[in-house]
C-alpha positions as CSV (number, residue, x, y, z in Angstrom):
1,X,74.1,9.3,30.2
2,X,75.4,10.1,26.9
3,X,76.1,14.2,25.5
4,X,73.1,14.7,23.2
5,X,75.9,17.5,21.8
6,X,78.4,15.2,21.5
7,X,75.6,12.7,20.0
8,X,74.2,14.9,17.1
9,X,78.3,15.4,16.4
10,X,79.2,12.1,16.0
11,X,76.1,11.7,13.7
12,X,77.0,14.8,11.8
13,X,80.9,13.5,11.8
14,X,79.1,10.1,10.5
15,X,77.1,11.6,7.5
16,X,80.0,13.9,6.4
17,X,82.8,10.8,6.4
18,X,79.6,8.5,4.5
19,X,79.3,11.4,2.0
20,X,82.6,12.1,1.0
21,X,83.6,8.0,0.7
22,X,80.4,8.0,-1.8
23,X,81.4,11.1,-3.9
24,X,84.8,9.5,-4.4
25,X,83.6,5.7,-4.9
26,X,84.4,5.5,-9.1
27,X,86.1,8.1,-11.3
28,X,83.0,9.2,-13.5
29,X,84.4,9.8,-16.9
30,X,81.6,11.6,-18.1
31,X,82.7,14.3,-20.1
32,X,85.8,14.3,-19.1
33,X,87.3,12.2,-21.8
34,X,84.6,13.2,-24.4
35,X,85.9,15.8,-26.6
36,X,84.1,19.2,-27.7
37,X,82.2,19.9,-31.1
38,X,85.6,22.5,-31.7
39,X,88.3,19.6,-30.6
40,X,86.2,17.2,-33.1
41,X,86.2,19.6,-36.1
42,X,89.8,20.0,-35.7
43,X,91.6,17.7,-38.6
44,X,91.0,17.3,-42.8
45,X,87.4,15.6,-43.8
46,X,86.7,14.5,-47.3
47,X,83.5,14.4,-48.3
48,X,81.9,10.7,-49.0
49,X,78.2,11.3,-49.6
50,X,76.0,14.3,-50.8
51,X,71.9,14.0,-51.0
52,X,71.0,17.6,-52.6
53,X,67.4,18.9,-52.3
54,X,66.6,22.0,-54.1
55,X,62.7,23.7,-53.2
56,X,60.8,26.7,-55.1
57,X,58.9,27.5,-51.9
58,X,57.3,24.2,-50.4
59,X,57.3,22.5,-53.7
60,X,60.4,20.2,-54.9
61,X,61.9,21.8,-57.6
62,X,60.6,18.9,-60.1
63,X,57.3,19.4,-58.7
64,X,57.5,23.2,-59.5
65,X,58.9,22.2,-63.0
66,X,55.8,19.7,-63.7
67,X,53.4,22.9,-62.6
68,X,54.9,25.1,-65.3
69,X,54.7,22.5,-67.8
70,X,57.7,20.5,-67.9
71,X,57.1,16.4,-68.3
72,X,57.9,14.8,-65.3
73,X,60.9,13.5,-67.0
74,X,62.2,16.8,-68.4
75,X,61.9,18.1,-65.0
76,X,64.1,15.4,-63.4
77,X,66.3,16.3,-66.4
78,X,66.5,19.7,-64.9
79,X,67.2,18.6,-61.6
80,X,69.7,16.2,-62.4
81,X,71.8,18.8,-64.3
82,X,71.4,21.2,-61.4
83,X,72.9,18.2,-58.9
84,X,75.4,17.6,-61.3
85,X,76.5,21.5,-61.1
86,X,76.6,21.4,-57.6
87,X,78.2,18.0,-56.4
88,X,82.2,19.1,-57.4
89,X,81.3,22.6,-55.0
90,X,80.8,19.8,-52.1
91,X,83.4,16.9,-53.5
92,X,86.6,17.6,-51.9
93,X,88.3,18.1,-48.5
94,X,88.1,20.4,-45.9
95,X,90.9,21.3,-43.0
96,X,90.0,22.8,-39.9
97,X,92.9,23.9,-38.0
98,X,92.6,24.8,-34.3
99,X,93.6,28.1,-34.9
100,X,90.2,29.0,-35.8
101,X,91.5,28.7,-39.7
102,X,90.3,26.2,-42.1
103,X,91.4,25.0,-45.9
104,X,89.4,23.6,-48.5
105,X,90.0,21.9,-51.7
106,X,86.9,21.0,-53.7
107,X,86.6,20.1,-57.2
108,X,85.3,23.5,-57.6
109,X,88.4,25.2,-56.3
110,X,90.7,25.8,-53.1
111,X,89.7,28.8,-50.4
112,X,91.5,29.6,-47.0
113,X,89.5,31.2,-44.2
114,X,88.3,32.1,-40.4
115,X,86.0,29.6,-39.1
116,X,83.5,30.1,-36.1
117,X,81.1,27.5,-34.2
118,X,77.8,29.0,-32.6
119,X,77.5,28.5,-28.5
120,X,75.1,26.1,-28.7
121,X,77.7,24.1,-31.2
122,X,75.1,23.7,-34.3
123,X,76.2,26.1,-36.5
124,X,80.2,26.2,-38.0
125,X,80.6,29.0,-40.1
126,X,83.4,29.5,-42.8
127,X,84.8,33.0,-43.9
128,X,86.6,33.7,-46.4
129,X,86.7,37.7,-47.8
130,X,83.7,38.4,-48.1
131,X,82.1,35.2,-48.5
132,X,80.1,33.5,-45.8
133,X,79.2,29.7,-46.0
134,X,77.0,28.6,-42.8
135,X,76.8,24.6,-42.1
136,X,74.7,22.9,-39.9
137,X,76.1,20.4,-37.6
138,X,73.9,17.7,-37.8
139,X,76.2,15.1,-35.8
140,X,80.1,14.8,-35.5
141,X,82.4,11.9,-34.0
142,X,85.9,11.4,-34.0
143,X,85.3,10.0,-37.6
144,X,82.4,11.0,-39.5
145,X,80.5,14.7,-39.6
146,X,77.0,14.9,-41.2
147,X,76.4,18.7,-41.9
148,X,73.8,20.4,-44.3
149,X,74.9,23.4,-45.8
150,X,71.6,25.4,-47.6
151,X,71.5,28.4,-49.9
152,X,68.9,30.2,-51.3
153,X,69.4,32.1,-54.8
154,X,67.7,33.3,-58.3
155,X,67.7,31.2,-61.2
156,X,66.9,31.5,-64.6
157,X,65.0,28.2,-65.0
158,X,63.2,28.8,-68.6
159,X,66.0,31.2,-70.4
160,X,63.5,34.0,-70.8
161,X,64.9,37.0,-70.0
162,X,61.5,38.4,-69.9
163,X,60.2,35.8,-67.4
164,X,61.6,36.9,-63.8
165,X,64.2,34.6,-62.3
166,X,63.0,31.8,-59.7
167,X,64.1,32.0,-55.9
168,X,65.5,28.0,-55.5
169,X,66.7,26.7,-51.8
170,X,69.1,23.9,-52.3
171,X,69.8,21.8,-49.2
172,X,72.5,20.0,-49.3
173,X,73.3,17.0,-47.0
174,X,76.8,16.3,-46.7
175,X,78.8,12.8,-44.8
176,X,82.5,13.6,-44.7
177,X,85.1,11.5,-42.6
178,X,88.7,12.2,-41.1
C-alpha cells in the first residue's frame, strides 16, 4: 500500500519541477531589449515635416477670418503668412543629451536647456530661463519622433489698435528623425 503523504509529495515535487521547466522554456524578450521613451529621445533630431493648425476658438483661423469679412482667399493669405512666420521656429535640430540637457538650433535661433518627460512618458518638456516649451509625444522609434507642440497667444489680426487682440491656438505637428 502506497504513503498517501509520500503520494500528495511526489505530486507536489511533480507540479513544482513541471512549473519551473515551463517558466524557463524561451527567453522572453519582451521589454527587455525595448528601450524607454528617455533612452529613445536621447540623440540630435532634425525636423523633416511640420503641418501647423492655428484655431480662434473652435473655428480655423481662415474660418474666423471669412466671419469678420475677409475673402476666403485673403484669409488663406493670412494664414499662409502666419505658417510662413512660424515654420523657421520648428526647422532645425534638436539634441537631447542624457544628462537631462538638450540643444537646439532652429532657423529661428540656438537655446540650451533642462529637459523633463512626464511619468506616463507623453509629455517632454524643455526649459530654458524662464521659458517653457511643452511637446507632446505622439510616437517615437529609434528613428523618427512625431510630437505636437501647441501654444496659445494674442494677436493683432486687423492692425487696429482700437479692436482688441485675438486669442489664436496654433498646433503644430512636427516629424523629426535621428
Amino acid at each position: 500500500m502506497k504513503n498517501p503523504t509520500y503520494y500528495k509529495l511526489g505530486w507536489l515535487l511533480f507540479l513544482l519541477i513541471t512549473i519551473g521547466l515551463n517558466s524557463c522554456n524561451e527567453d522572453d524578450d519582451s521589454g527587455d531589449d525595448q528601450q524607454s521613451t528617455a533612452e529613445l529621445l536621447v540623440g540630435t533630431w532634425t525636423t523633416t515635416n511640420i503641418d501647423i493648425e492655428a484655431f480662434v476658438g473652435t473655428q480655423t483661423l481662415v474660418e474666423y477670418l471669412v466671419d469678420e469679412g475677409l475673402t476666403m482667399e485673403e484669409a488663406e493669405t493670412q494664414f499662409d503668412l502666419l505658417v510662413t512666420s512660424l515654420e523657421p521656429e520648428l526647422t532645425g535640430s534638436l539634441t537631447i543629451n542624457s544628462d537631462n540637457t538638450y540643444e537646439s538650433d532652429f532657423e529661428g535661433g540656438s537655446d540650451t536647456g533642462t529637459w523633463t518627460l512626464s511619468s506616463d512618458d507623453t509629455i517632454l518638456t524643455l526649459l530654458e530661463g524662464t521659458d517653457t516649451i511643452i511637446i507632446t509625444i505622439n510616437s517615437i522609434s529609434e528613428t523618427t519622433w512625431n510630437a505636437t507642440i501647441s501654444d496659445t497667444f494674442l494677436l493683432d489680426l486687423d492692425d487696429d489698435p482700437g479692436t482688441p487682440d485675438v486669442s489664436v491656438t496654433v498646433a503644430a505637428d512636427v516629424t523629426l528623425t535621428k
